[in-house]
FIZAMAR-914692 format. One record per atom (N, C-alpha, C, CB): residue number from 1; residue in three letters; atom name; x negated, y, z. Coordinates in pm, whole numbers. Each point is the difference from the previous one (the first is absolute). Glycine has a CB too. Layout:
BEGIN
REC  i  aa  at  px  py  pz
REC  NUM  ALA  CA  X  Y  Z
...
***
This chain:
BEGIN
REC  i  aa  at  px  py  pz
REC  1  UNK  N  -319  164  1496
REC  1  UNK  CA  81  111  -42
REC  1  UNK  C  9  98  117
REC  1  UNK  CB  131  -145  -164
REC  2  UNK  N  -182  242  96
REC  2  UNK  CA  27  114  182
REC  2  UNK  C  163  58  16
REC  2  UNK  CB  -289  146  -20
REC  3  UNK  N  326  -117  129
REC  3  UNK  CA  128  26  47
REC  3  UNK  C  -2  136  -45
REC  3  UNK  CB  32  -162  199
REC  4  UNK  N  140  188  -232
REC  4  UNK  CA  -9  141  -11
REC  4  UNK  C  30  66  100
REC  4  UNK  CB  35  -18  -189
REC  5  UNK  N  -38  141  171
REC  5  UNK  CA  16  98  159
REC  5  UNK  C  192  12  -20
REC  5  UNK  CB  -309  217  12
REC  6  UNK  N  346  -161  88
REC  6  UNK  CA  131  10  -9
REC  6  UNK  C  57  134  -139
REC  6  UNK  CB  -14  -98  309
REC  7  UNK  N  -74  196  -282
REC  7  UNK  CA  2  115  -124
REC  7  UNK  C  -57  -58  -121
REC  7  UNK  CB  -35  197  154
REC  8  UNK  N  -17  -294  -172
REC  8  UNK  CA  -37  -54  -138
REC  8  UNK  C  131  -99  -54
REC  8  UNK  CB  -284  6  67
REC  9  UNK  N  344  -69  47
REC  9  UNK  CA  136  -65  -10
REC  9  UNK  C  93  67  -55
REC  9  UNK  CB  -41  -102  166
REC  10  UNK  N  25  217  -92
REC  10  UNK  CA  116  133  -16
REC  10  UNK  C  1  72  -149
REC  10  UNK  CB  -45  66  269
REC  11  UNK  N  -78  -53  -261
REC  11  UNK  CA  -43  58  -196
REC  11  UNK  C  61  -116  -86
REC  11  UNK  CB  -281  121  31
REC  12  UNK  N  244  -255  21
REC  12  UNK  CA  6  -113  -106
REC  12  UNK  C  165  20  -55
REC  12  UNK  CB  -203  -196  134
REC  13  UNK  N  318  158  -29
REC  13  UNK  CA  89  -13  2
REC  13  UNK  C  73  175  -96
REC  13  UNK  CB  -56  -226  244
REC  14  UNK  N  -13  298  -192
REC  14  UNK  CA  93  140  -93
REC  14  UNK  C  -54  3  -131
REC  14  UNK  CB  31  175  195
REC  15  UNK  N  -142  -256  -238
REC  15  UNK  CA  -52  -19  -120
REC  15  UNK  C  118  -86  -98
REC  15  UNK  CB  -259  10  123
REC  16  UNK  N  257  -85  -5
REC  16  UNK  CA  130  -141  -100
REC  16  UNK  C  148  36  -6
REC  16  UNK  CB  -128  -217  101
REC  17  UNK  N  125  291  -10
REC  17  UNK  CA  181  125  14
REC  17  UNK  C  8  65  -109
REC  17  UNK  CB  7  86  239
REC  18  UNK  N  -123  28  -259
REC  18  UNK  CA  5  58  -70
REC  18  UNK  C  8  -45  -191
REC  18  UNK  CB  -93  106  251
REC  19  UNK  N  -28  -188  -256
REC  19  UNK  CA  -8  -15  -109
REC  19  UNK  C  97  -109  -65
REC  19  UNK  CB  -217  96  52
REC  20  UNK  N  294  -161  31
REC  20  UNK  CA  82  -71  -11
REC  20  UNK  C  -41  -146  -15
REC  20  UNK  CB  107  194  -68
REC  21  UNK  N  -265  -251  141
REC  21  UNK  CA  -31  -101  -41
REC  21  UNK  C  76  -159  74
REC  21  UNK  CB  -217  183  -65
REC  22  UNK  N  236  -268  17
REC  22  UNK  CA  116  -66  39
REC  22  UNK  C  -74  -97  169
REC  22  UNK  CB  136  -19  -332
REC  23  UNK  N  -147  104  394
REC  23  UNK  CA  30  -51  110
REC  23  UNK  C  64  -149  82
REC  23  UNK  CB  -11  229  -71
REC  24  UNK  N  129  -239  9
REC  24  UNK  CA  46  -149  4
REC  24  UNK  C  -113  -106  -54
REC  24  UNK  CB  249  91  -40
REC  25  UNK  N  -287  -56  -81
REC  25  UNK  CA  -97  -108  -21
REC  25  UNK  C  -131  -21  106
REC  25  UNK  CB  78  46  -246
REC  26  UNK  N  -81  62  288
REC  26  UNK  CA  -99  -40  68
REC  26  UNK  C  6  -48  130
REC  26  UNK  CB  -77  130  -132
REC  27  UNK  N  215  -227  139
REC  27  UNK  CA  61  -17  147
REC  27  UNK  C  26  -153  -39
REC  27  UNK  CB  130  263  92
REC  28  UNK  N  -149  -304  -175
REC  28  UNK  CA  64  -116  -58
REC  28  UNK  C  -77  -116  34
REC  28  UNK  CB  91  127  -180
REC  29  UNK  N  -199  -145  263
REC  29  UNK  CA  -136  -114  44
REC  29  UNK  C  129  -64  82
REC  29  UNK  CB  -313  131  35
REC  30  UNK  N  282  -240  -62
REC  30  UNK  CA  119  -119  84
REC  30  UNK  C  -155  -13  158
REC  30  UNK  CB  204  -233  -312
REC  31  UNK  N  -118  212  398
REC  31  UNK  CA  -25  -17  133
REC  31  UNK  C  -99  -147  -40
REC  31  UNK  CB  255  134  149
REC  32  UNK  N  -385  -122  -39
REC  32  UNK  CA  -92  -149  -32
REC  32  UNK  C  116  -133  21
REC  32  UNK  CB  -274  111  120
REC  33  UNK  N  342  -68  -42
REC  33  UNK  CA  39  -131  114
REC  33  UNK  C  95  -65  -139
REC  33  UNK  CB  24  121  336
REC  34  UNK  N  43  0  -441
REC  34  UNK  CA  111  -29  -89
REC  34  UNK  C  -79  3  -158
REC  34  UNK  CB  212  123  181
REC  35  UNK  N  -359  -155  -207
REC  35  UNK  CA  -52  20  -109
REC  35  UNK  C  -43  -133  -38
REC  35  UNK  CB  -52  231  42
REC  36  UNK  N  72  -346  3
REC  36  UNK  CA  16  -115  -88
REC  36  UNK  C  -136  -60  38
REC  36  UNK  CB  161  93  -205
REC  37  UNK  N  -253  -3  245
REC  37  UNK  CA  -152  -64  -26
REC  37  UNK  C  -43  -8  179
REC  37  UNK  CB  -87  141  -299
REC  38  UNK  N  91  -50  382
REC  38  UNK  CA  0  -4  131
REC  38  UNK  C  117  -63  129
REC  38  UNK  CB  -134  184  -121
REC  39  UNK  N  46  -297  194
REC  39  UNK  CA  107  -74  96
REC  39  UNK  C  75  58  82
REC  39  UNK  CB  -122  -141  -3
REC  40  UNK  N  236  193  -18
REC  40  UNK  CA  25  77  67
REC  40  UNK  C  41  -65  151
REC  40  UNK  CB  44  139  -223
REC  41  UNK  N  -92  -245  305
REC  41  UNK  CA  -23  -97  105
REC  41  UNK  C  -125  30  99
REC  41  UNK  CB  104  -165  -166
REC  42  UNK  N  -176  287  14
REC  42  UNK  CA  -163  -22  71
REC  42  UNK  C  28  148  98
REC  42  UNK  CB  -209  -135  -248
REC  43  UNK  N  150  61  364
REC  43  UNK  CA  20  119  121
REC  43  UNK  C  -118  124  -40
REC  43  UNK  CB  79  -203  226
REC  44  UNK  N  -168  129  -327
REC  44  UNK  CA  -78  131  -20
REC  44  UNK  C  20  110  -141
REC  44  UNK  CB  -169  -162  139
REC  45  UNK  N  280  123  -109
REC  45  UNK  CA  35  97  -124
REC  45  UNK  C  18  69  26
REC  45  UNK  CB  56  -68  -106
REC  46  UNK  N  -27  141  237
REC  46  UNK  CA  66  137  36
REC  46  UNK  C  -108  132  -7
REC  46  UNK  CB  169  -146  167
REC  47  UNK  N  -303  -13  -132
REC  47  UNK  CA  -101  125  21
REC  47  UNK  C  -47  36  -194
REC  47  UNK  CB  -131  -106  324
REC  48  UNK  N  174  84  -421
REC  48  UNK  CA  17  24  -125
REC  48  UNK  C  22  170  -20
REC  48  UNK  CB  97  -262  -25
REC  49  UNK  N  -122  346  -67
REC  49  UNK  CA  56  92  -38
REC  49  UNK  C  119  -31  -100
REC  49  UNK  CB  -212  106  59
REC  50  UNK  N  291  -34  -39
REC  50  UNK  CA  131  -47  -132
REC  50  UNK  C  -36  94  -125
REC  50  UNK  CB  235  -47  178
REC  51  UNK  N  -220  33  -280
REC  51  UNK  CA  -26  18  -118
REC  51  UNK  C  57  175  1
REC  51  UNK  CB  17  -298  -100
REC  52  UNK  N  101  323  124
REC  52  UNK  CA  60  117  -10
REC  52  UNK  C  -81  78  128
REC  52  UNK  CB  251  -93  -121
REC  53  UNK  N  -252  30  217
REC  53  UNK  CA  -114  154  44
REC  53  UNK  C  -104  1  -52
REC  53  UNK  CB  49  24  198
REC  54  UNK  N  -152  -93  -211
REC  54  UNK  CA  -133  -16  -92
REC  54  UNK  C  -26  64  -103
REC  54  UNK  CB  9  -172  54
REC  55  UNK  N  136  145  -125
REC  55  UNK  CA  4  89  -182
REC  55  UNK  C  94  112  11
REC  55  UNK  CB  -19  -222  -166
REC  56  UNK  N  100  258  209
REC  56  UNK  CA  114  67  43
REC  56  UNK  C  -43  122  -1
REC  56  UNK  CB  101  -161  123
REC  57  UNK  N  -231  269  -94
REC  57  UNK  CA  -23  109  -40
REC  57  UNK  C  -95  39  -82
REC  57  UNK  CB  89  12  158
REC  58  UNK  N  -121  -137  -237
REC  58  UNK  CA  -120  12  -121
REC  58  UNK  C  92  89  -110
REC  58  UNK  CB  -155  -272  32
REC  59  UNK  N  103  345  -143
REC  59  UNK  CA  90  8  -88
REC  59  UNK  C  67  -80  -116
REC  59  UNK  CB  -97  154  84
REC  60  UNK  N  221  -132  -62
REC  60  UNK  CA  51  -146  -99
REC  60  UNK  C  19  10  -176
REC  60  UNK  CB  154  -56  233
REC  61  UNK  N  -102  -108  -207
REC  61  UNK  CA  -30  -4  -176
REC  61  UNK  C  130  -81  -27
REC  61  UNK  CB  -300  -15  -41
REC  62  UNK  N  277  -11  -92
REC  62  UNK  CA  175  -80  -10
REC  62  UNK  C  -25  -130  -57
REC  62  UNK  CB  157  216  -62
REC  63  UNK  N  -297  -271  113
REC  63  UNK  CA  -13  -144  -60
REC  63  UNK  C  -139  -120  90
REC  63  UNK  CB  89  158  -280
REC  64  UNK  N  -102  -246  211
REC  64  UNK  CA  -68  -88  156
REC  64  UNK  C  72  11  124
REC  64  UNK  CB  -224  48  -69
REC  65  UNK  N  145  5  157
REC  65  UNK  CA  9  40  148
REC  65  UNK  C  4  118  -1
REC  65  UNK  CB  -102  -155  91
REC  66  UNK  N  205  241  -166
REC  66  UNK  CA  42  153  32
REC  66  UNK  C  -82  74  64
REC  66  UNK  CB  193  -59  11
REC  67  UNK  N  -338  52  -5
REC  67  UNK  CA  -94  80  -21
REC  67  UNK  C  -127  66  -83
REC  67  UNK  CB  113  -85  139
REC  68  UNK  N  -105  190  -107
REC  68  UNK  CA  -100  72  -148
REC  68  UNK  C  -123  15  70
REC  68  UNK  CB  174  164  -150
REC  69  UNK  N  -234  -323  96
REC  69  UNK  CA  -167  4  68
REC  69  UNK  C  -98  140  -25
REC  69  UNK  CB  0  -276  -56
REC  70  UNK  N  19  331  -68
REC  70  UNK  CA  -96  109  -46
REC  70  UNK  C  44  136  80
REC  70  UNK  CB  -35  -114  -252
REC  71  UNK  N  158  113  236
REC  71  UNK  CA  9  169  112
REC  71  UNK  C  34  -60  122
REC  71  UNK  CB  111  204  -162
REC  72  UNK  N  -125  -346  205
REC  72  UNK  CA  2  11  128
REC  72  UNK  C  -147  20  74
REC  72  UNK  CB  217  -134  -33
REC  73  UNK  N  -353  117  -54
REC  73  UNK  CA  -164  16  2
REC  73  UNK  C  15  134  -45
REC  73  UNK  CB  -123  -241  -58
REC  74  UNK  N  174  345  -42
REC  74  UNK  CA  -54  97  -25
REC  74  UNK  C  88  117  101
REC  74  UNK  CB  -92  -106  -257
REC  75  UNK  N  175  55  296
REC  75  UNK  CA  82  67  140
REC  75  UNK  C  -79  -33  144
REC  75  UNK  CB  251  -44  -126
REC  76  UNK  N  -360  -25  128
REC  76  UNK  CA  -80  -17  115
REC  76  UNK  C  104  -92  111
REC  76  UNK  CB  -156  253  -53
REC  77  UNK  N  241  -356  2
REC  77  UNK  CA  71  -66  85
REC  77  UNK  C  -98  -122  55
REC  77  UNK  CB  230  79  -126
REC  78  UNK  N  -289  -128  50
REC  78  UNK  CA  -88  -103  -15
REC  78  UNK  C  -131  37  -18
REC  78  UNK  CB  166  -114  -78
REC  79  UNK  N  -318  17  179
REC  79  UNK  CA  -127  74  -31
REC  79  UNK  C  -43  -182  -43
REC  79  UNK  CB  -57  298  203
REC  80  UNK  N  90  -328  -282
REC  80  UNK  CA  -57  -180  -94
REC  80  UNK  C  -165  27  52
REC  80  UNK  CB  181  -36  -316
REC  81  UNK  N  -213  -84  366
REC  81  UNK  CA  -118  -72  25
REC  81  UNK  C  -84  -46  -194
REC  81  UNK  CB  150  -117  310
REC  82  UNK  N  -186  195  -366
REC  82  UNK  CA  -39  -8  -167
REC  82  UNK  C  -143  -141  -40
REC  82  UNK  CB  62  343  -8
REC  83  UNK  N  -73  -406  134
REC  83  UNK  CA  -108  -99  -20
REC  83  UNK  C  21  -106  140
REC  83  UNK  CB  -187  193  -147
REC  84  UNK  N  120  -322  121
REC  84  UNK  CA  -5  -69  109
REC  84  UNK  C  -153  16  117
REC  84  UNK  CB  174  -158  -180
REC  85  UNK  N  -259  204  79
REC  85  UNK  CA  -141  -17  27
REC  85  UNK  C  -62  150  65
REC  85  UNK  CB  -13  -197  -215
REC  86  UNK  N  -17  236  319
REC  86  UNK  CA  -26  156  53
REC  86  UNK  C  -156  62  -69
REC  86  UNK  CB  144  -64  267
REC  87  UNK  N  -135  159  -281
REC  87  UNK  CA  -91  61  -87
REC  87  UNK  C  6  13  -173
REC  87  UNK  CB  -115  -80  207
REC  88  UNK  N  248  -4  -236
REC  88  UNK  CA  -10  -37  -181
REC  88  UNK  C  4  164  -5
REC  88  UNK  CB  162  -278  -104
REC  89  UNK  N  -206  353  -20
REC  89  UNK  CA  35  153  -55
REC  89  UNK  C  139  -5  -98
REC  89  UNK  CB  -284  70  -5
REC  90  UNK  N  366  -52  91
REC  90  UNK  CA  140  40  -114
REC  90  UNK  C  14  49  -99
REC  90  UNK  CB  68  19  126
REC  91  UNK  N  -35  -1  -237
REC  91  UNK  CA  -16  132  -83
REC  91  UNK  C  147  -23  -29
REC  91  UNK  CB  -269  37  -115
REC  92  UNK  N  324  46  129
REC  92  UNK  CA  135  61  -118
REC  92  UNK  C  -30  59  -102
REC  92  UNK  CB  126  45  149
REC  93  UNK  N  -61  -118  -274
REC  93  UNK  CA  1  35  -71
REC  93  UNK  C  78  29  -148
REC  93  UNK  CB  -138  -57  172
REC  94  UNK  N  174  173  -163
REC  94  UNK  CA  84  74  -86
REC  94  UNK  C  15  -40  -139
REC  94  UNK  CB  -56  163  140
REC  95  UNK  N  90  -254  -167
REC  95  UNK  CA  42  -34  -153
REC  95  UNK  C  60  -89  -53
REC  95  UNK  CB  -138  77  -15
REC  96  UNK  N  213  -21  -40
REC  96  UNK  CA  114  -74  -76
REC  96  UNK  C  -58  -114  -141
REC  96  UNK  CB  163  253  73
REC  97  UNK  N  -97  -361  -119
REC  97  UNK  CA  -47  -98  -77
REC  97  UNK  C  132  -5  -71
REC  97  UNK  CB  -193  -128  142
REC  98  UNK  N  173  134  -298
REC  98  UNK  CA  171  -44  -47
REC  98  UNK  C  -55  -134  -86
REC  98  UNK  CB  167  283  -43
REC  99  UNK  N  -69  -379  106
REC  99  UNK  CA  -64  -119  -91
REC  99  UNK  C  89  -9  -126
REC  99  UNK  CB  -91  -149  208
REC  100  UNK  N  23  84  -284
REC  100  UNK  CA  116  -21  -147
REC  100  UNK  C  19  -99  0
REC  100  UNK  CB  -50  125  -149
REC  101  UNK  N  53  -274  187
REC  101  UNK  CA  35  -95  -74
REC  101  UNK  C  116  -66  91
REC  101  UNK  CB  -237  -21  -132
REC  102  UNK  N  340  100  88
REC  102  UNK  CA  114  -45  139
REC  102  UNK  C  117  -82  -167
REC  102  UNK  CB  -7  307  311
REC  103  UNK  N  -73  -302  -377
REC  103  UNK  CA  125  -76  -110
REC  103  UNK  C  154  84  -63
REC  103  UNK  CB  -85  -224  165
REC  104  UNK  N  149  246  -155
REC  104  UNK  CA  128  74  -35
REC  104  UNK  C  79  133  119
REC  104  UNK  CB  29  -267  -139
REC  105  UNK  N  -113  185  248
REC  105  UNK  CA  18  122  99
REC  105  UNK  C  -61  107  17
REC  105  UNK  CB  55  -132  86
REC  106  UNK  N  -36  251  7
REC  106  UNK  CA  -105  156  -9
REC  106  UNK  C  -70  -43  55
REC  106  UNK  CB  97  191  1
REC  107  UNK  N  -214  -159  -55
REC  107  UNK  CA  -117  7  78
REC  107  UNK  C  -28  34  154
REC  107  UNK  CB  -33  44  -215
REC  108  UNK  N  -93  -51  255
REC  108  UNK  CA  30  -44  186
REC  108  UNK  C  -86  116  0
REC  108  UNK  CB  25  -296  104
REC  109  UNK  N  -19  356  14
REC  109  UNK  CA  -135  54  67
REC  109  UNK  C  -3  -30  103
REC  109  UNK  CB  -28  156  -96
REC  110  UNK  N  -78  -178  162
REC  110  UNK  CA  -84  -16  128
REC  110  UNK  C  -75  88  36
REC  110  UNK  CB  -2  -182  -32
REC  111  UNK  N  60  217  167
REC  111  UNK  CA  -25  124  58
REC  111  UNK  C  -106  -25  97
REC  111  UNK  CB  229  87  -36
REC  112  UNK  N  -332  -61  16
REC  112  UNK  CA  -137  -51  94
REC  112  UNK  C  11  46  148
REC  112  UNK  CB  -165  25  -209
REC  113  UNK  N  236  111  206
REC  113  UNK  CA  -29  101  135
REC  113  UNK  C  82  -42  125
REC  113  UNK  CB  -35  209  -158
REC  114  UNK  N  170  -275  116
REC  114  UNK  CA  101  -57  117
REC  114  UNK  C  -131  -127  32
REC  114  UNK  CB  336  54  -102
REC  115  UNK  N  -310  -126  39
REC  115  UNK  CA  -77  -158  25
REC  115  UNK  C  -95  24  80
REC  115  UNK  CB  25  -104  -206
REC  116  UNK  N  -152  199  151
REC  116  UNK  CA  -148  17  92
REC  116  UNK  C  55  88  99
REC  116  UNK  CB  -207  -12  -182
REC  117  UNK  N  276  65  235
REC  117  UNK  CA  51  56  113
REC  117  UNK  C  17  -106  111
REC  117  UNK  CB  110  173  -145
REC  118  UNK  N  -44  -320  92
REC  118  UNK  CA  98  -104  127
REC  118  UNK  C  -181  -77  -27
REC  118  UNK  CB  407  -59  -40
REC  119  UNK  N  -463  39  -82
REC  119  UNK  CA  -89  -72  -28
REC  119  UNK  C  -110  16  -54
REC  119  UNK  CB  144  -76  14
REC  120  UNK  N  -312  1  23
REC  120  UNK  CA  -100  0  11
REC  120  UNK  C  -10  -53  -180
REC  120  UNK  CB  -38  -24  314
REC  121  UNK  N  10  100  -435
REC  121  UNK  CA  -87  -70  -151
REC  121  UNK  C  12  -134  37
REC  121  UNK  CB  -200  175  -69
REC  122  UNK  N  87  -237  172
REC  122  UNK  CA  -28  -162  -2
REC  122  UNK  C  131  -67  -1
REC  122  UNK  CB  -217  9  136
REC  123  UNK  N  338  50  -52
REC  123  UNK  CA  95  -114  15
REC  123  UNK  C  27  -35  -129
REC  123  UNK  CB  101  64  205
REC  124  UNK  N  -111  -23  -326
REC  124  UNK  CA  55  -29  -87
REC  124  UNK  C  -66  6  -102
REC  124  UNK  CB  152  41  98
REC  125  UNK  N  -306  0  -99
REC  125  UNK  CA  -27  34  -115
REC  125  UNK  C  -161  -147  111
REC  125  UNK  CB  157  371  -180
REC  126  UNK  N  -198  -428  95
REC  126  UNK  CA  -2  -115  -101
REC  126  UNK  C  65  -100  31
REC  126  UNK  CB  -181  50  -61
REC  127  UNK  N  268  -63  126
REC  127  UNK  CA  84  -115  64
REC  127  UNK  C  112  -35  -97
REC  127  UNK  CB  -46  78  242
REC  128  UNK  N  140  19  -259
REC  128  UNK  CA  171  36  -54
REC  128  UNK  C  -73  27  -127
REC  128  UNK  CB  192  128  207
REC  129  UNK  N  -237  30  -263
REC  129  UNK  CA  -38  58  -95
REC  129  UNK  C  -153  58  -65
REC  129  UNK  CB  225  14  86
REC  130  UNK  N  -260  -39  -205
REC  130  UNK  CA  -143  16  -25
REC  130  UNK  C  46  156  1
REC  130  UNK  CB  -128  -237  -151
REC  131  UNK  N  -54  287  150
REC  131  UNK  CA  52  173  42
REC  131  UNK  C  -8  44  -108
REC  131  UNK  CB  -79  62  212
REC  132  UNK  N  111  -130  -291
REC  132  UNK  CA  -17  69  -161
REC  132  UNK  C  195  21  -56
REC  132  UNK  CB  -312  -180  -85
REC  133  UNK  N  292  277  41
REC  133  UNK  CA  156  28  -81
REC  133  UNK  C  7  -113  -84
REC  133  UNK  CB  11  264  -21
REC  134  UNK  N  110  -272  7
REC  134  UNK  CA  60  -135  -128
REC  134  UNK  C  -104  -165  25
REC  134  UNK  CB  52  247  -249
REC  135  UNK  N  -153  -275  348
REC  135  UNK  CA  -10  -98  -7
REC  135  UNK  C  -1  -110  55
REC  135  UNK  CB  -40  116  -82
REC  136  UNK  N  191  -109  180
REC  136  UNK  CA  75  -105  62
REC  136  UNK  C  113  -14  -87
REC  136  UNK  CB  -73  39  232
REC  137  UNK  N  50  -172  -301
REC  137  UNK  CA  156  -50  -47
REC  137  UNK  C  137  -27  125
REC  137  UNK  CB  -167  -138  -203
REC  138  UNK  N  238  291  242
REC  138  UNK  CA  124  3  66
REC  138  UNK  C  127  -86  -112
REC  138  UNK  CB  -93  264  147
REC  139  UNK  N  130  -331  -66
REC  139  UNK  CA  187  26  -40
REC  139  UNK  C  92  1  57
REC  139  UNK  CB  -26  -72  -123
REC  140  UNK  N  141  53  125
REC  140  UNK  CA  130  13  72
REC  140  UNK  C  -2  -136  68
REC  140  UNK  CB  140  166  -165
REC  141  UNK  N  -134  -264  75
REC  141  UNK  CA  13  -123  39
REC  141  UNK  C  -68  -27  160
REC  141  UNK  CB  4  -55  -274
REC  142  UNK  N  -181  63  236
REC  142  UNK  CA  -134  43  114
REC  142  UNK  C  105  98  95
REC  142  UNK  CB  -279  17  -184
REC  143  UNK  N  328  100  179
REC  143  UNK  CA  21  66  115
REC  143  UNK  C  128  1  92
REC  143  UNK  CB  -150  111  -125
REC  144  UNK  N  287  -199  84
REC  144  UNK  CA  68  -87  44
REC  144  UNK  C  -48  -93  46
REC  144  UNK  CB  113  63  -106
REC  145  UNK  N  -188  -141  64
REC  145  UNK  CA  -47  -107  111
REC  145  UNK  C  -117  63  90
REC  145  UNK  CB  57  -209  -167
REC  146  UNK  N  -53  303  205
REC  146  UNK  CA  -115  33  110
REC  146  UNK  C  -131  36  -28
REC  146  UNK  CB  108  -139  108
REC  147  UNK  N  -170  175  -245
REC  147  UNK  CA  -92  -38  -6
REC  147  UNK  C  -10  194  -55
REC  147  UNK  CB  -18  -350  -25
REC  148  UNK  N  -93  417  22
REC  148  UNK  CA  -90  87  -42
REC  148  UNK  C  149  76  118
REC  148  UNK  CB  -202  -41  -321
REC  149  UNK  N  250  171  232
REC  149  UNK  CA  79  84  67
REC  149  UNK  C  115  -20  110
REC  149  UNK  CB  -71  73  -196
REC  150  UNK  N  82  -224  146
REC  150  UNK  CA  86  -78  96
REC  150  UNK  C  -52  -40  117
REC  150  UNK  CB  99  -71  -170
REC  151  UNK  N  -224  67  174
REC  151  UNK  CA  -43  -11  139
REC  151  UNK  C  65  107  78
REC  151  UNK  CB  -217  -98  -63
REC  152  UNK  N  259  195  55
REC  152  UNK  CA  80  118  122
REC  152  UNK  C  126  -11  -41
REC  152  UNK  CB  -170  193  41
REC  153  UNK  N  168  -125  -208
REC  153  UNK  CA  168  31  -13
REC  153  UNK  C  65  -116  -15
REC  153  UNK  CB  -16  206  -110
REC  154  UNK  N  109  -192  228
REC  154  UNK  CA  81  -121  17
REC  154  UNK  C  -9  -52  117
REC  154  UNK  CB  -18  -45  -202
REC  155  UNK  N  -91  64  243
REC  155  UNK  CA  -25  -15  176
REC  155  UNK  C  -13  61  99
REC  155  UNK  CB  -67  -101  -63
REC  156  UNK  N  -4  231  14
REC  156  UNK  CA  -39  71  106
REC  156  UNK  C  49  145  -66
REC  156  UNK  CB  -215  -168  109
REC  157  UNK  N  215  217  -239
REC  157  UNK  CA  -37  90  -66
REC  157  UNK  C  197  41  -75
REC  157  UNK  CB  -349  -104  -36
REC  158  UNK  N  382  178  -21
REC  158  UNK  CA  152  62  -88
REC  158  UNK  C  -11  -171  -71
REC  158  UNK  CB  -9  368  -87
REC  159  UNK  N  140  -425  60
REC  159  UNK  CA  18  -89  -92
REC  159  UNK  C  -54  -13  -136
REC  159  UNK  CB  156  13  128
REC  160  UNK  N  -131  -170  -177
REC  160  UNK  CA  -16  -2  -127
REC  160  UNK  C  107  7  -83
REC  160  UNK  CB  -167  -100  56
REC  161  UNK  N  310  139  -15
REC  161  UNK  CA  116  39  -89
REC  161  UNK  C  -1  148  5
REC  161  UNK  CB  145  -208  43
REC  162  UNK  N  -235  307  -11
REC  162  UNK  CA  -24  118  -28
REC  162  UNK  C  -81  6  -113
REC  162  UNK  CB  34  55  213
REC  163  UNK  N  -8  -64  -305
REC  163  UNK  CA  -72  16  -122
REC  163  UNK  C  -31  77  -46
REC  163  UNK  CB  56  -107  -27
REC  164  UNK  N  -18  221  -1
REC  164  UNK  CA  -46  182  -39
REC  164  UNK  C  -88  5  94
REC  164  UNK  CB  210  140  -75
REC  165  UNK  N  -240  -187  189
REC  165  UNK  CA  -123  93  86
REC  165  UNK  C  -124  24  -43
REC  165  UNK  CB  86  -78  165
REC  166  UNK  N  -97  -123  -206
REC  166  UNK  CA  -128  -2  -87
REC  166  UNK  C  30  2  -177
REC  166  UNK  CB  -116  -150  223
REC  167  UNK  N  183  155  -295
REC  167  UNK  CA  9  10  -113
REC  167  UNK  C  112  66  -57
REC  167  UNK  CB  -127  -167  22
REC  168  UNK  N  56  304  1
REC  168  UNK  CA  68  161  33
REC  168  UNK  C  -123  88  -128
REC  168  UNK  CB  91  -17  366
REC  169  UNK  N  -150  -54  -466
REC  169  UNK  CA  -49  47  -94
REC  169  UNK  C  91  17  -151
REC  169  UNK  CB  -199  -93  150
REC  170  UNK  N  245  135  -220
REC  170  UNK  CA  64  -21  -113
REC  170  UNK  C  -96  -49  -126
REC  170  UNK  CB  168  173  100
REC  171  UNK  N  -139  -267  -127
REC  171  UNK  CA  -90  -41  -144
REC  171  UNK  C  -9  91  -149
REC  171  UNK  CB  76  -233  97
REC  172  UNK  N  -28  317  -73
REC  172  UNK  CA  28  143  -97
REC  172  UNK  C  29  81  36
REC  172  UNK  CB  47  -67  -121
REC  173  UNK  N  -70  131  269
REC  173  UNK  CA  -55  119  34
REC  173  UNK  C  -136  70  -52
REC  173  UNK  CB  127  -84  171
REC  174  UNK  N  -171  215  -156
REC  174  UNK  CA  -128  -6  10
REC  174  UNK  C  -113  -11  65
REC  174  UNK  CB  99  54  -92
REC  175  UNK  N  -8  -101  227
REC  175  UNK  CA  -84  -51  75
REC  175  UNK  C  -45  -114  -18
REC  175  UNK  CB  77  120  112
REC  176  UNK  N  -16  -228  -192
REC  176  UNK  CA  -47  -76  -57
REC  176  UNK  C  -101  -49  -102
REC  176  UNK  CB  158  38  94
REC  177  UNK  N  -184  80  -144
REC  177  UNK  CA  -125  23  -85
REC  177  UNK  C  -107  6  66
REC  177  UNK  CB  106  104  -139
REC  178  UNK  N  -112  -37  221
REC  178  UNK  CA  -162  85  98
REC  178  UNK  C  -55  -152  8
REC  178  UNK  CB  82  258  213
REC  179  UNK  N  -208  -242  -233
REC  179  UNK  CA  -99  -143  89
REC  179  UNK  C  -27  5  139
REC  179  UNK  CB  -133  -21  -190
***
């Protein structure tokens, strides 16, 4: 993650004044030594970053880890490493997918352009998902336990009790019609 300059600090902060974005939340990372998972005994913890400076001028969000991975990449806070392997050809790519078979809930879309931005097609495409529309049998069940979309959200990526993010389609809109 690159550091910000002190005037990018300065912008950040009159951004969140102004617009009134809640600030407190984004203060709320419990200390390593007091987060349940780190010893706080271990003498090398100090050399640790703490969570609140690390995340503390990304722009925030009001769920997971109170940060907004997508405008914190399209705000140039973050430059993501998009492959493991040097030379792979990246492509971003711009397109949206609305799946239908979400059962009684709105329909999902999947937004191709955030994803291939943090990530390389291969990570996911024949591994997680065939590259064909509609022909991975997803479900809820599968993505609570970790498996296809759950591989991030939930770990790394906005939660899985955010539910409108991805199934933010209406089943009788007309956007729901289009193929």
């Amino acid at each position: 993650m690159r550091r910000l300059t002190s005037q990018r600090h300065a912008s950040v902060l009159l951004v969140l004044l102004v617009f009134g974005c809640p600030l407190a939340h984004a203060r709320e990372w419990k200390p390593l030594a007091d987060d349940g998972f780190h010893d706080p005994a271990n003498p090398s913890l100090e050399l640790l970053q703490e969570p609140a400076e690390a995340l503390g001028l990304l722009p925030p969000d009001t769920a997971g880890n109170q940060v907004n991975w997508v405008q914190a990449l399209e705000g140039g806070y973050l430059d993501p490493r998009s492959n493991l392997y040097p030379g792979t050809d990246v492509e971003v790519l711009d397109l949206d997918i609305v799946m239908r078979r979400t059962g009684s809930a709105n329909y999902v879309t999947f937004p191709h352009r955030p994803h291939t931005e943090w990530l390389d097609c291969s990570n996911c495409h024949d591994k997680i998902f065939l590259p064909k529309a509609g022909a991975t049998p997803i479900s809820m069940l599968e993505i609570l336990s970790g498996e296809y979309c759950g591989r991030c959200h939930g770990a790394v990526a906005f939660p899985l009790t955010e539910c409108n993010r991805c199934h933010n389609v209406s089943t009788s809109g007309p956007e729901a019609l289009q193929e």
